[in-house]
Every structure is written in structure tokens, then in C-alpha cells.
C-alpha positions as CSV (number, residue, x, y, z in Angstrom):
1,X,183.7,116.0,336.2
2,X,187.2,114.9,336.7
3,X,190.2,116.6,334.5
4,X,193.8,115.5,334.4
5,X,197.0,117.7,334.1
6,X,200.5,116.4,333.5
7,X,202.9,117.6,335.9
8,X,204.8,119.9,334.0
9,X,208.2,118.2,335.4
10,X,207.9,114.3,335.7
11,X,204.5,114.1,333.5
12,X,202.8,112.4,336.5
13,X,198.7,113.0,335.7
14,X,197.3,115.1,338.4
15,X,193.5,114.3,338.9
16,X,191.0,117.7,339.9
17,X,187.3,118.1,340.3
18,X,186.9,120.4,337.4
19,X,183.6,121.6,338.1
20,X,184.2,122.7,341.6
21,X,187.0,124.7,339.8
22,X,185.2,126.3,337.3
23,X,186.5,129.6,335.6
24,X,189.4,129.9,338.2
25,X,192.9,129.5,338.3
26,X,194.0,126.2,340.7
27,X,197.4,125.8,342.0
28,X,198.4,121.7,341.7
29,X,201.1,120.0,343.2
30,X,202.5,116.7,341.9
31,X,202.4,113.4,344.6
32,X,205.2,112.0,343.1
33,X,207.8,114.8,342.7
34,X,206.6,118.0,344.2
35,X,206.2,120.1,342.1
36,X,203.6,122.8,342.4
37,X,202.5,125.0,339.3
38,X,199.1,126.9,338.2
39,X,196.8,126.1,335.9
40,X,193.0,127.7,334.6
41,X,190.2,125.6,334.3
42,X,187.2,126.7,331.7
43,X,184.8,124.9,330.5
44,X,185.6,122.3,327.5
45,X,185.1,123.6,323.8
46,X,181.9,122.4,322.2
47,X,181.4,119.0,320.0
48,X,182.6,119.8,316.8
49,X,180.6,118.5,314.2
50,X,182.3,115.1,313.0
51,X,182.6,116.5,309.1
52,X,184.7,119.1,310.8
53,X,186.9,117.0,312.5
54,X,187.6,115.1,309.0
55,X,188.5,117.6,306.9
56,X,191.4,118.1,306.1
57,X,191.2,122.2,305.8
58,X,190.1,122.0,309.2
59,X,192.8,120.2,310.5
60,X,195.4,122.1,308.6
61,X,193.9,125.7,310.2
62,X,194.0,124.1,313.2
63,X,197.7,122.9,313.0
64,X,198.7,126.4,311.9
65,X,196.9,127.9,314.3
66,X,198.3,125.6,317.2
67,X,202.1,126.2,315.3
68,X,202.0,130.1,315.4
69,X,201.0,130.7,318.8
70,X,203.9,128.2,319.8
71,X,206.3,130.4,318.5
72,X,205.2,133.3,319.6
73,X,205.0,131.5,323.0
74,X,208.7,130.5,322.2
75,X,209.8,134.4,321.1
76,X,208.6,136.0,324.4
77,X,208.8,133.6,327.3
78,X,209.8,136.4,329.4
79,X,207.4,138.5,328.4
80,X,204.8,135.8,329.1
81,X,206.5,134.7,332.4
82,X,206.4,138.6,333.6
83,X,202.7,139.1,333.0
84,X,200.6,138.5,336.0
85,X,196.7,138.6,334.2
86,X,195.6,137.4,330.8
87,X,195.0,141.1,329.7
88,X,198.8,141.7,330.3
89,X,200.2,138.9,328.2
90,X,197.8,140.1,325.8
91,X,198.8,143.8,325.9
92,X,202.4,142.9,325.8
93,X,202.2,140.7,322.6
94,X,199.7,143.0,320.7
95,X,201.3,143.6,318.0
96,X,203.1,140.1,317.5
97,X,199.9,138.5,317.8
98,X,198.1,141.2,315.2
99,X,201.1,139.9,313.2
100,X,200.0,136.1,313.7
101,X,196.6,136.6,313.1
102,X,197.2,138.4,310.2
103,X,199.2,135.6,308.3
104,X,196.8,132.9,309.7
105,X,194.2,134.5,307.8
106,X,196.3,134.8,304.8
107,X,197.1,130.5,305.0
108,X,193.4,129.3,305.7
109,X,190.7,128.9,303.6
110,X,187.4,131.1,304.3
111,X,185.1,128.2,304.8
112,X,187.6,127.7,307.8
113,X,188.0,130.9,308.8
114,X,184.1,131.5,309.0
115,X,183.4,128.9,310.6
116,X,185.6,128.3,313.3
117,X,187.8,129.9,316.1
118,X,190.5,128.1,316.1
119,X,193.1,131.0,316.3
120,X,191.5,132.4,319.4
121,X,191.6,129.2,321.0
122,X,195.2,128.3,320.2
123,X,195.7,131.3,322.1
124,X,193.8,130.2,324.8
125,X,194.9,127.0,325.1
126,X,199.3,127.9,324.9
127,X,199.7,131.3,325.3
128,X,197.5,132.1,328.1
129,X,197.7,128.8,330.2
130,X,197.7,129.3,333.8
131,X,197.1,133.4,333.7
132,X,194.2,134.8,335.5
């Protein structure tokens, strides 16, 4: 199964064998300009039921969720940048993310919260992109 990745400097779509990859971090470099960089390739996220994807609670956790992490990915770039593994970035941002987590709890609704992982995975999709 074939995954594409933008090139983080001209946006170029880089094309990888995703399941040869599985579970382990891939170093790409763009054909058109270059440029090398890492990413991590897991498996994709289940199907999520379609009444999920239409509700609008759903959606709004998941736009929180998304919106946090990106600023606490914006706050401590160096931090991130720094940290060699997952557990690192992790162990550095502790208590910011205990923060996050906290507040994102206090915005969504508990149908949400039960239900879905959405915080976990906005973490996993921005923060710790690219870490092994």
C-alpha cells in the first residue's frame, strides 16, 4: 500500500511502500529539490463510523484537539527538535501536555471524550511526527 508525504520544502508528494515500512522511521528525500527529512510510518487509524464523522461534537473535539497540540508544538520547537525518541519529547513536555489534556477535557462533551481518542492521536500525528 502506497502512502504519500509532502516534501516539507517545495510540497513535491513523495511516493513509499508503506507496508514494507511498517512501524519504523524512513528517511525520504525529495526528486525535485533535495531535500531529505524523516518521517514514521504506523498503520492508518480505523474507519470511523460515518455518524461520527458527521457530528458536529466530533468534529469540534477533533479541531481542538488538532489546535492544542499545535501550539504546544509551536511553544517548544526546541524542545521537540532536541529530543531524539518519542519517550523524550514526551518526558520533556509532561507537564504542558498534562496541561492540554486537562483543558481538552474541560471543552468536549463526554459522549466525545468516551468514545474517541482523538487527543492522543493529535499527539501522534503533530507532535511526535518523525521521532522513533
Amino acid at each position: 500500500m502506497d502512502r504519500f508525504f509532502d516534501c516539507p520544502e517545495c510540497g513535491k508528494k513523495v511516493r513509499l511502500d508503506a507496508e514494507r515500512y511498517m512501524n519504523m522511521a524512513v528517511h525520504l528525500r525529495c526528486r525535485q529539490c533535495s531535500n531529505t527529512w524523516w518521517v514514521e510510518i504506523h498503520p492508518v487509524a480505523e474507519p470511523v463510523e460515518a455518524e461520527t464523522i458527521s457530528d458536529p461534537d466530533y468534529q469540534e473535539a477533533r479541531r481542538l484537539a488538532r489546535f492544542i497540540i499545535q501550539e504546544v508544538k509551536l511553544y517548544h520547537q526546541k524542545e521537540i527538535e532536541e529530543a531524539s525518541t518519542r519517550e523524550e519529547v514526551l518526558k520533556a513536555l509532561e507537564k504542558d501536555l498534562d496541561l492540554a489534556r486537562k483543558h481538552y477535557l474541560s471543552r468536549v462533551p463526554p459522549h466525545v471524550r468516551d468514545r474517541e481518542r482523538l487527543f492522543d492521536r493529535a499527539i501522534e500525528e503533530y507532535l511526535l511526527v518523525g521521532k522513533k
